[in-house]
C-alpha positions in Angstrom: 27.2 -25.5 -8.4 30.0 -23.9 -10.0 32.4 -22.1 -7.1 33.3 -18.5 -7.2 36.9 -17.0 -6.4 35.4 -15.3 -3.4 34.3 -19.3 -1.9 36.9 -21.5 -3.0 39.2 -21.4 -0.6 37.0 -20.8 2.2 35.4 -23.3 5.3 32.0 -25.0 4.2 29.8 -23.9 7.5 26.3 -25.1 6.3 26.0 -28.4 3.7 22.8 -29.8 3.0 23.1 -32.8 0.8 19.9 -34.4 -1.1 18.1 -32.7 2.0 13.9 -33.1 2.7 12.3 -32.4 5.3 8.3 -33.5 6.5 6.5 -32.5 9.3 4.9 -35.2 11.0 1.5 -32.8 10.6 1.9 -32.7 7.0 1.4 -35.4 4.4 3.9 -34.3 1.7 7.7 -33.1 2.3 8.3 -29.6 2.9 11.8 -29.2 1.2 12.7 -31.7 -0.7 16.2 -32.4 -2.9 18.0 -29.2 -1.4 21.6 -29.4 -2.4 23.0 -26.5 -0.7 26.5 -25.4 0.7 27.0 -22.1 2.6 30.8 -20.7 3.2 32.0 -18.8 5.9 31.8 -15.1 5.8 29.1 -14.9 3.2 25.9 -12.9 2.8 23.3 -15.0 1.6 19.4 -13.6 1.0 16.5 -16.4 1.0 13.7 -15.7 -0.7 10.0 -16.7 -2.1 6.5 -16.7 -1.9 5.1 -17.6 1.3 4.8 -21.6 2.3 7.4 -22.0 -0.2 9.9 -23.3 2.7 11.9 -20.2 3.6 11.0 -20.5 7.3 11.3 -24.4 7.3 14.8 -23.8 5.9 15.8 -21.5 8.2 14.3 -24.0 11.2 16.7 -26.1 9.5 19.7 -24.3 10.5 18.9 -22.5 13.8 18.1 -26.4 15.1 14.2 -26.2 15.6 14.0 -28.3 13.1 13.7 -31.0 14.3 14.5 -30.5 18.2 11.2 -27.9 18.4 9.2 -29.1 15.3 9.9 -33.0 14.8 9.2 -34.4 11.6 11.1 -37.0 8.8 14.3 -35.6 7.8 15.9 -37.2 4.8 19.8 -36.6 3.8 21.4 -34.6 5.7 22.5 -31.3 7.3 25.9 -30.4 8.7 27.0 -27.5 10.4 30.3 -26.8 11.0 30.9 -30.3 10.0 28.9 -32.0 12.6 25.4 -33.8 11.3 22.0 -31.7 12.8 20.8 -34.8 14.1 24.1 -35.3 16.5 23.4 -32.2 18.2 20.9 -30.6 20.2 19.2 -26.8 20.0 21.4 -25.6 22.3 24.3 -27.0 20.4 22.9 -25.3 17.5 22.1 -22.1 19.0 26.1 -22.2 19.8 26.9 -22.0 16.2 23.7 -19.6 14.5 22.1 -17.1 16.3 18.6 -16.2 15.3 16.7 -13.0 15.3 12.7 -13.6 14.4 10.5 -12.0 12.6 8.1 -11.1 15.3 10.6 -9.6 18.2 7.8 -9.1 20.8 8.2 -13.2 21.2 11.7 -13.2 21.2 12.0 -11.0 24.3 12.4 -12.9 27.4 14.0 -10.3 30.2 12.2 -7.2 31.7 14.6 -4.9 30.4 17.3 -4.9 27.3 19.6 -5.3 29.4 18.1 -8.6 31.3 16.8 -9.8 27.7 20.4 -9.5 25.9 22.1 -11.3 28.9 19.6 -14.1 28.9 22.3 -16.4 27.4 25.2 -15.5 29.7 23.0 -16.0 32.4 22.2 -19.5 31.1 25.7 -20.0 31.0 26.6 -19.1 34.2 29.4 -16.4 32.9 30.6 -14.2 35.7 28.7 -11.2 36.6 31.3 -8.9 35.8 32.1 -10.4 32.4 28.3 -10.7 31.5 27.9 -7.2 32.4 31.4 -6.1 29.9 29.5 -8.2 27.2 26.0 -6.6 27.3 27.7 -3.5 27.2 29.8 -4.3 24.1 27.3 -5.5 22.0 24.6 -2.9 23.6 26.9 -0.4 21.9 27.8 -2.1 18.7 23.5 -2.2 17.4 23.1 1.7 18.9 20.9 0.4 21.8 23.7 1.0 25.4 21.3 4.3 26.5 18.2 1.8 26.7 19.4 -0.8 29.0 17.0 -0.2 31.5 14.0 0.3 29.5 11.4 -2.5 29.2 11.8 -4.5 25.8 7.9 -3.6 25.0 8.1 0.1 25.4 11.0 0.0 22.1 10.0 0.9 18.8 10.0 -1.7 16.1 13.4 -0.6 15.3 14.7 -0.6 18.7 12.9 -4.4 19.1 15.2 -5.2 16.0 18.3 -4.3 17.7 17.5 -5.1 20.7 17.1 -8.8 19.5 20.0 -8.6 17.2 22.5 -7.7 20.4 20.9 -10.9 22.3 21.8 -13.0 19.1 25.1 -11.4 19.0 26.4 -11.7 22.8 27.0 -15.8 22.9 29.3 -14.8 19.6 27.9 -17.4 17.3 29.8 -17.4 13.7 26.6 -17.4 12.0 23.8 -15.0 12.3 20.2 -15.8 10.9 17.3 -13.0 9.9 14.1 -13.9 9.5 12.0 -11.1 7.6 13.7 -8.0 9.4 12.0 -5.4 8.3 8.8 -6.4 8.2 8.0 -3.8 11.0 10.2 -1.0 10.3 10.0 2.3 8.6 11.9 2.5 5.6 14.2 4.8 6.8 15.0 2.1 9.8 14.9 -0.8 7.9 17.7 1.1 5.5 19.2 1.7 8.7 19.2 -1.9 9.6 20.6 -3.6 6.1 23.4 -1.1 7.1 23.9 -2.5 10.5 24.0 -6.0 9.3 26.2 -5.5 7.2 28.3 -3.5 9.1 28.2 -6.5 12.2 28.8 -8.7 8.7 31.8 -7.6 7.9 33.6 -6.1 10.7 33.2 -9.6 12.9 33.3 -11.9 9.9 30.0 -13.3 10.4 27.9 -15.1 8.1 24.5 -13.6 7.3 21.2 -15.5 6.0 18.3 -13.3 5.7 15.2 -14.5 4.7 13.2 -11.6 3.2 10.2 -11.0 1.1 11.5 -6.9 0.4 14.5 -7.9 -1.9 14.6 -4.2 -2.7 15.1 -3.4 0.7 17.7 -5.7 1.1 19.5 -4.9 -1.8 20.5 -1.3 -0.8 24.1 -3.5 0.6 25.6 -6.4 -1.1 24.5 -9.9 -1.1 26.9 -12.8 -2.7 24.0 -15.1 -3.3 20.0 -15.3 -3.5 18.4 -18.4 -2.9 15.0 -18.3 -4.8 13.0 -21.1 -3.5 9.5 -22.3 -4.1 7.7 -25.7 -4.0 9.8 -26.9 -1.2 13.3 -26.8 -3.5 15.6 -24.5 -4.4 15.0 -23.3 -8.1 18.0 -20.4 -8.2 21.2 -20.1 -6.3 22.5 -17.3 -8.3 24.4 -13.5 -7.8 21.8 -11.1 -7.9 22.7 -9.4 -10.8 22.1 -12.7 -12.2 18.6 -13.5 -10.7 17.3 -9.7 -12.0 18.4 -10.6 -15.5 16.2 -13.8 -14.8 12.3 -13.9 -15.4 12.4 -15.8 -12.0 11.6 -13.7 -9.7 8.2 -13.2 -12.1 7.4 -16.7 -12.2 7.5 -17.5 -8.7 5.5 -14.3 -7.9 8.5 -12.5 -6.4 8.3 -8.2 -7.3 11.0 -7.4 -8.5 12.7 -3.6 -7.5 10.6 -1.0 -9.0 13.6 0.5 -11.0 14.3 -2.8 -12.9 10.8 -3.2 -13.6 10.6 0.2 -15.2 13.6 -0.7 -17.1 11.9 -3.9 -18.6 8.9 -1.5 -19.4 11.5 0.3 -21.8 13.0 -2.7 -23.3 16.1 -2.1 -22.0 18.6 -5.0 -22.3 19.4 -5.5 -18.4 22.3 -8.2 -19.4 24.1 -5.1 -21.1 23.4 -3.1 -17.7 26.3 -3.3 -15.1 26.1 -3.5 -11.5 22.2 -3.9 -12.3 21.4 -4.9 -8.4 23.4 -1.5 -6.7 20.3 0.3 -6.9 22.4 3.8 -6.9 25.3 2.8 -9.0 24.3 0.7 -11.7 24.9 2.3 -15.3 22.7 2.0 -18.3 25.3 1.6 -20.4 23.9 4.0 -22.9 20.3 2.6 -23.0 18.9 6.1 -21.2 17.3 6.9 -24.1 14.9 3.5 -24.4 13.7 5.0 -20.7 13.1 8.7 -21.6 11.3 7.4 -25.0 9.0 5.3 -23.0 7.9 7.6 -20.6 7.1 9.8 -23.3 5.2 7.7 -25.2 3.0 6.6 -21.8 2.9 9.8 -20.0 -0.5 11.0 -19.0 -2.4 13.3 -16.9 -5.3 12.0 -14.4 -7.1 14.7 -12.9 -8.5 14.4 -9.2 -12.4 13.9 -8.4 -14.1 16.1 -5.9 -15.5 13.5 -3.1 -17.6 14.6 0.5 -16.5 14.0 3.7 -16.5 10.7 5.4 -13.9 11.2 8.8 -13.8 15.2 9.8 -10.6 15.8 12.7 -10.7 18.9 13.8 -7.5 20.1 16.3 -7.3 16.7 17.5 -5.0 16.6 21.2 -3.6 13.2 22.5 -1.3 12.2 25.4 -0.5 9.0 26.7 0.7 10.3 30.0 -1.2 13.5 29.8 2.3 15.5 29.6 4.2 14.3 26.3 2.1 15.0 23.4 1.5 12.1 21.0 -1.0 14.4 18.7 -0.5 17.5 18.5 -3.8 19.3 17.1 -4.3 17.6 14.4 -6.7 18.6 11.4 -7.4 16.2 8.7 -10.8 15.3 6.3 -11.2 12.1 4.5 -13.3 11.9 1.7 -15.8 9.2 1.3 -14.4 6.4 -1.1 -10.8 7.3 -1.5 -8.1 5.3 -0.7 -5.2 7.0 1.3 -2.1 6.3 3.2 -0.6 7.2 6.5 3.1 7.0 7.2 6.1 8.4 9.1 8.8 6.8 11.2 8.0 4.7 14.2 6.2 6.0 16.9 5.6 8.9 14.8 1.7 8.7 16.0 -0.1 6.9 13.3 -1.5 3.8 14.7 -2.3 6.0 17.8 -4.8 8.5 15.2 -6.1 5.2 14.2 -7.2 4.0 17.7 -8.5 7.9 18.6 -10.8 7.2 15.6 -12.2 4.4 16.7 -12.2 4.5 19.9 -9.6 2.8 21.8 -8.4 5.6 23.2 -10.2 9.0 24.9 -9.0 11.8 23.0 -7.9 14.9 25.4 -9.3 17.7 22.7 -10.4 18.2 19.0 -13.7 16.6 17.5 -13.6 14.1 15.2 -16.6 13.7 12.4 -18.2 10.7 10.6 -19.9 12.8 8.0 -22.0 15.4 9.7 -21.9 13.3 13.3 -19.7 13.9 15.9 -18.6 10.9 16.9 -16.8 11.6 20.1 -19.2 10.1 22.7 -19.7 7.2 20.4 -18.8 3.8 22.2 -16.0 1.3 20.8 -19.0 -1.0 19.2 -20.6 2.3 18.1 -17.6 3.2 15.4 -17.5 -0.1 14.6 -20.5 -0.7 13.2 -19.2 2.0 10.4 -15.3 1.9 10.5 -13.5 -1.3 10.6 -10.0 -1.2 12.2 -7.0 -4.1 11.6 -4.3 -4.0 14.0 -0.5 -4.1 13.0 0.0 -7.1 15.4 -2.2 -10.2 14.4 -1.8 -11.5 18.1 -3.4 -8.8 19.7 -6.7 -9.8 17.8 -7.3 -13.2 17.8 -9.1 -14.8 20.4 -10.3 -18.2 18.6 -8.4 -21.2 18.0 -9.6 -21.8 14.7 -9.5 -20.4 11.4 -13.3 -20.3 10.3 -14.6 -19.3 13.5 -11.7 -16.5 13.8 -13.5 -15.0 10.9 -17.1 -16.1 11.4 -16.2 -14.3 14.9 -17.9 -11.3 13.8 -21.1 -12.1 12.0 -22.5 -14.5 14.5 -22.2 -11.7 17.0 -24.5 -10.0 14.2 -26.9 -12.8 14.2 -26.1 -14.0 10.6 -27.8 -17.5 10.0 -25.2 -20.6 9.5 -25.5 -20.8 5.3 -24.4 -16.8 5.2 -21.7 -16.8 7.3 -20.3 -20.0 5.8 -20.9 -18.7 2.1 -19.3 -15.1 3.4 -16.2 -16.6 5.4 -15.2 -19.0 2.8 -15.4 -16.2 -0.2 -13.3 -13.8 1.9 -10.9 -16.4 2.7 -10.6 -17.3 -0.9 -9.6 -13.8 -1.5 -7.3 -13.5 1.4 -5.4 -16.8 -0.1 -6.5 -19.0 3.3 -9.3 -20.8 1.8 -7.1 -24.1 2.1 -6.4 -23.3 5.5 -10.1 -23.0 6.7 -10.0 -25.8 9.4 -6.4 -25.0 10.8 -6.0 -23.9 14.0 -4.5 -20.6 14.1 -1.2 -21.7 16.0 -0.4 -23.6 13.2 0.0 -20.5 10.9 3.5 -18.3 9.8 2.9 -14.7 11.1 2.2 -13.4 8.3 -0.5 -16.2 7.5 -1.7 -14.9 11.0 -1.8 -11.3 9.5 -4.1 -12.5 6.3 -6.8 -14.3 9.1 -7.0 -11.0 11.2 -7.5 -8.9 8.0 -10.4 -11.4 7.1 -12.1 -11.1 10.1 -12.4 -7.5 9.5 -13.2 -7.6 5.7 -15.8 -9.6 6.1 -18.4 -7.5 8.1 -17.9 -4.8 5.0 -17.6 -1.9 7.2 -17.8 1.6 5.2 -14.6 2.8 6.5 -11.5 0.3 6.6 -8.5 1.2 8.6 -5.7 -1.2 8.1 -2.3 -0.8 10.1 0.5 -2.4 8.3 -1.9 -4.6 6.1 1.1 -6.5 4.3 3.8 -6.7 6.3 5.2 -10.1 6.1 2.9 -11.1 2.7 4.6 -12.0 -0.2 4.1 -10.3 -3.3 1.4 -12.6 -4.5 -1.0 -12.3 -1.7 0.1 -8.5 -1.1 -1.5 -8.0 -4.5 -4.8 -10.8 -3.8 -5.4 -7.9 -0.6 -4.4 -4.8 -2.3 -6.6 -5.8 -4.9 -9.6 -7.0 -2.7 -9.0 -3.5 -1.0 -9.2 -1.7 -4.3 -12.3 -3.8 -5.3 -14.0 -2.9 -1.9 -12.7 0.6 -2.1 -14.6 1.1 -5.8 -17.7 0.4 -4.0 -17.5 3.2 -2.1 -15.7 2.2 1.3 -13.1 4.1 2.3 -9.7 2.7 2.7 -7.0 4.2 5.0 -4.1 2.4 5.2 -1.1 2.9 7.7 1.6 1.6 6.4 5.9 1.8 5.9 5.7 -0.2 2.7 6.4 2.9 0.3 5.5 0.4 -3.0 2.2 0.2 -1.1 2.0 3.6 -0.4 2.9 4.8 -4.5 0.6 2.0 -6.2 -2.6 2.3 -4.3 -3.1 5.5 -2.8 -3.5 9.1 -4.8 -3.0 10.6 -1.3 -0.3 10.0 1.1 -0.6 11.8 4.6 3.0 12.3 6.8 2.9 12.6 10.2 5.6 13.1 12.3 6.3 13.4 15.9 2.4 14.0 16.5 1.7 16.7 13.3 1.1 16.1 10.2 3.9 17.6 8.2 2.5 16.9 4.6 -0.7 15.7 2.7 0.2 15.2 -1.0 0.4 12.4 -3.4 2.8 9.8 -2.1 4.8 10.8 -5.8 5.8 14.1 -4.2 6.4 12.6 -0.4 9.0 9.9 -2.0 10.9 13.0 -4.4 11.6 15.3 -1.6 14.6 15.3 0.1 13.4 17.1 3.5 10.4 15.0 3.8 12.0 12.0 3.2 14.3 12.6 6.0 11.9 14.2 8.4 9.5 11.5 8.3 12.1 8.6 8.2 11.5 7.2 4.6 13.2 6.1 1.7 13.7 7.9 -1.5 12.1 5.5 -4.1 14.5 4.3 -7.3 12.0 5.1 -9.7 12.9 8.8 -8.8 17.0 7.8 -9.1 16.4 6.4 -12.5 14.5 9.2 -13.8 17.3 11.8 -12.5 20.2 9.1 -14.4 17.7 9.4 -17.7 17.4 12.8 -17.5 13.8 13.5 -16.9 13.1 16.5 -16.0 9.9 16.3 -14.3 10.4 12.6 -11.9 7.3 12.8 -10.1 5.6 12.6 -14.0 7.6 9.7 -14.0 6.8 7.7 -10.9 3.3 8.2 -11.2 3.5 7.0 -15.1 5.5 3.6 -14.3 2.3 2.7 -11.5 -0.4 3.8 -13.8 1.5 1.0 -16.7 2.1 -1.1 -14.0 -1.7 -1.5 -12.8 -2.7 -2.0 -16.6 0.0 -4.6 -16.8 -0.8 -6.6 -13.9 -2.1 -10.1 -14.0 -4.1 -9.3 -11.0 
């Protein structure tokens, strides 16, 4: 690979040369020929679809591969100069600090404060030294006031940090991010690209993140993406470069929504400068091929009339029976839509979810399924007509194996062997785990674990689906193979209510987006409208979408037209 002025004349950190890499569980390499140098002080995003070999990758240079996960290695890895296989995970833990994608199993202290010092304490540095350090980088991720508190009571932003600061305290050069946001708002995970690339830059560290929301991680500079798939890496480009690419397309990577509207209009993205700054990129004069397109496509869908399916009426909810957590709540849900809920973290969402079906005891309001009240209905009651997914897969599963995870639920029903074979394997097809059937479940990547749990659910065909954070952590091939299983369930007739901080999500697939913050629901409009205005956007902690950013630099007057035009031609257009 051809060096750039900004890498010459600085220190090689990471070198893989003619790399592979097989687990001893596996019967082909994982990565295999990976050529690879990595210079100090750069930002460097890793991404593709998911067993493409991110996460192996990234094993490879945090040292659990192959201290924690033996397998064959062939070539070589150096970092800092010194061949993998020389040192040991400590060693390597000295020179990248790590920060998971799943923070709950990072955390090993009862408090932030314990959990961050975890290292130090390791190390035997001196009380009053350990204490200046916690303190330093406490302050530097925004977390010094939560010392005290008990890593499990954070939000999923706060878990980010949180881990972050414990990465950061040994001061190792290299810092390594494995999907980060896959759990935040948008509004934190924004908040987060800052922050890394703030710690980036201000104590020349080098970052790797490996991420499947390259949108997301675009909103700060990157010098390099790695796309890999198939075990090798098939790009190492800028990412201006990559977007001009039909790359990200072929290896079932989505592309940022703005871009993809742009190749909608034919516009020549080569001739388009600083194409990846998603608020400063120019045109170069090719406005019109956008305005002339949405003309041409623009069309009006009017709304159906549909009954009631869930009725909350002035709905009450404390945890501790003094802070509120829902605070009279009203909200109808018509039979066979599909809608979204979403807000900030710990804005109440997943907590509506559980009042519904019954994990927690509401303290007032009545909540409907059609014309019953359902409020003295047990836990296995609801179920029997609303399904509910949870955002964390682990709080689910309770087999050690694939098939039965997912059988689970009919041969509590009494299903006879052939139907729930022929019913588990056809939902597992559709959930892209088919091949995985007779793993066990430890085996499986997070979001792997996220597809199984989903399955379970799906395949009892309840009549009203609730699914918290359905594709976090899914790459955008398998995002689609659910959203799409959702949408073919949801035509049927089942309702589909999805909780979610993935605003792509939330603008393709729902006509009805619900924002709820600090306990109220602050808005119930199309998630169009949510993502164009300004004072919802920042009440509820999410993101102003680019499609709304390109229209404004077009000048179209009416942006929400526009949004909703690009995902109408974008349904018709996909493959799926």
């Amino acid at each position: 690979m051809e060096m750039t002025n900004t890498t010459i004349n600085k220190r090689a950190v990471i070198e893989f040369n003619d790399f592979s890499f097989q687990y001893d569980s596996q019967k082909r390499p994982t990565l295999h020929d990976v050529n690879l140098t990595i210079y100090e002080g750069e930002k460097i995003l890793i991404i593709g679809p998911s067993g493409s070999g991110k996460s192996t990758l990234g094993n490879c240079l945090n040292g659990l591969i192959p201290f924690a996960y033996p397998g064959k290695i062939g070539g070589s890895v150096k970092l800092y100069g010194h061949d993998l296989t020389s040192l040991n995970i400590f060693k390597c833990s000295q020179y990248v600090g790590t920060v998971l994608q799943d923070a709950d199993s990072q955390f090993v202290g009862l408090s932030v404060g314990e959990d961050i010092a975890f290292e130090l304490e390791n190390d035997n540095v001196p009380l009053e030294t350990m204490h200046h350090k916690v303190r330093e980088v406490a302050g530097i991720v925004d977390m010094a006031s939560f010392l005290q508190r008990s890593p499990f009571e954070l939000s999923g932003g706060q878990k980010q940090r949180a881990c972050l600061a414990g990465a950061m305290v040994a001061d190792a050069p290299v810092l390594l991010f494995d999907e980060p946001l896959a759990n935040l708002d948008p509004s934190t995970g924004k908040s987060a690209i800052e922050l890394i690339d703030t710690i980036a830059k201000q104590r020349n560290k080098t970052v790797i993140i490996i991420e499947h929301r390259l949108e997301d991680v675009l909103h700060r500079h990157v010098d390099r993406i790695l796309l890999i798939n198939h075990g090798t890496i098939l790009a190492d480009m800028t990412p201006d470069e990559l977007l001009c690419s039909d790359l990200l397309e072929q290896n079932g990577i989505r592309e940022p929504l703005y871009v993809a509207a742009m190749r909608y209009a034919d516009v020549d993205l080569s001739q388009t400068k600083h194409l990846s700054d998603d608020t400063h990129y120019d045109l170069n004069g090719q406005q019109h091929l956008v305005k002339s397109w949405y003309q041409a496509n623009r069309s009006v869908v009017q709304p159906i009339e549909k009954e009631a399916v869930l009725t909350i009426n002035d709905l009450c909810f404390s945890y501790d029976g003094i802070h509120p957590i829902l605070d009279h709540v009203d909200l109808t849900i018509h039979q066979g839509e599909m809608m979204a809920i979403v807000g900030k973290n710990g804005a109440g969402k997943s907590t509506l979810s559980k009042c519904i079906v019954g994990f927690e005891k509401i303290d007032g309001g009545t909540i409907f399924y059609k014309d019953l009240c359902i409020n003295d209905w047990t836990i296995k009651e609801r179920a029997n007509a609303i399904g509910y997914v949870l955002q964390n897969p682990n709080q689910m599963i309770c087999k050690t194996m694939i098939y039965d995870e997912v059988a689970l639920g009919l041969l509590s029903r009494g299903y006879d062997k052939d139907t729930i074979e022929t019913k588990v394997y056809d939902t597992l097809k559709i959930c892209g785990l088919y091949e995985y059937r007779n793993w066990p479940i430890c085996a499986l990547s997070y979001g792997q674990k996220k597809r199984v749990t989903i399955a379970s659910i799906l395949v009892l065909e309840p009549s009203v689906l609730i699914l918290d954070e359905p594709t976090a952590g899914q790459d955008y091939r398998h995002y689609s193979e659910i959203m799409e299983f959702l949408t073919t369930l949801n035509d049927r007739g089942i309702t589909i209510i999805l909780i979610t901080h993935d605003m792509h999500l939330m603008l393709e697939y729902t006509d009805r987006c619900v924002v709820i913050t600090d306990g109220k629901i602050i808005a119930d409009t199309a998630g169009s409208v949510v993502l164009s205005d300004p004072r919802l956007i920042e009440k509820a902690y999410l993101k102003r979408t680019s499609l709304y950013d390109l229209a404004q630099k077009c000048d179209i007057n009416d942006p929400v037209a526009f949004i909703d035009t690009f995902i109408r031609h974008e349904h018709k257009e996909s493959p799926l």
